[in-house]
N, C-alpha and C positions, 0 to 999 in steps of 0.2 A: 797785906801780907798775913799766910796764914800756917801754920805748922799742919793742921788739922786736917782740909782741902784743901783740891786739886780741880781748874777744871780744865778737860786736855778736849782739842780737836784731832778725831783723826780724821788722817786724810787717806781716803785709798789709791791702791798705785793707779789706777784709771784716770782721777783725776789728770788732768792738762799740766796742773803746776808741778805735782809732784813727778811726773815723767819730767817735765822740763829740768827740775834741780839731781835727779836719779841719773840723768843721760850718762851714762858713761861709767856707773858705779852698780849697775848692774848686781854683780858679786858682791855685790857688799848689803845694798838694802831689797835687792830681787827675792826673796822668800818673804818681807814685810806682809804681816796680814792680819785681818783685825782679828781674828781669834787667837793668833801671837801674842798680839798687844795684849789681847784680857788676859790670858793664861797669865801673863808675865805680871801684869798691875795687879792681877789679885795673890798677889802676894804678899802684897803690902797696901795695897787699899781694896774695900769696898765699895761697889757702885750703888751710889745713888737715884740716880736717875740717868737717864739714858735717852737721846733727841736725837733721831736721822732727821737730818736736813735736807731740802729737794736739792741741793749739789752734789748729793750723793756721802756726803761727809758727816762725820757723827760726834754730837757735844756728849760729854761723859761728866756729871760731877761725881766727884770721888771724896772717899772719908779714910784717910789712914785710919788702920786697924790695930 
């Protein structure tokens, strides 16, 4: 456990899984998008490093700022 870092997977809506858990919630997580997520996390952290993975999905490690 750490106050300091963060490391977060996104997942984009394309993904398989995230359609699967999104079905029917539409209106709620349908505008989700990774240039959201950053805008939003660099608010309060800093990215460290930054991994796209051949799933399509992206490791982020983060530094509160």
């Amino acid at each position: 456990m750490t106050t300091q870092w963060a490391i977060v997977e996104w997942v984009p809506a394309s993904d398989p899984r995230f359609a699967e858990l999104m079905r029917g919630r539409e209106e709620i997580y349908g505008h989700l998008n990774e240039t959201a997520f950053v805008t939003a996390m660099e608010h309060y952290f800093v990215t460290v490093q930054k991994e796209r993975l051949k799933n399509g999905r992206t490791l982020y490690l983060l530094e509160l700022r």
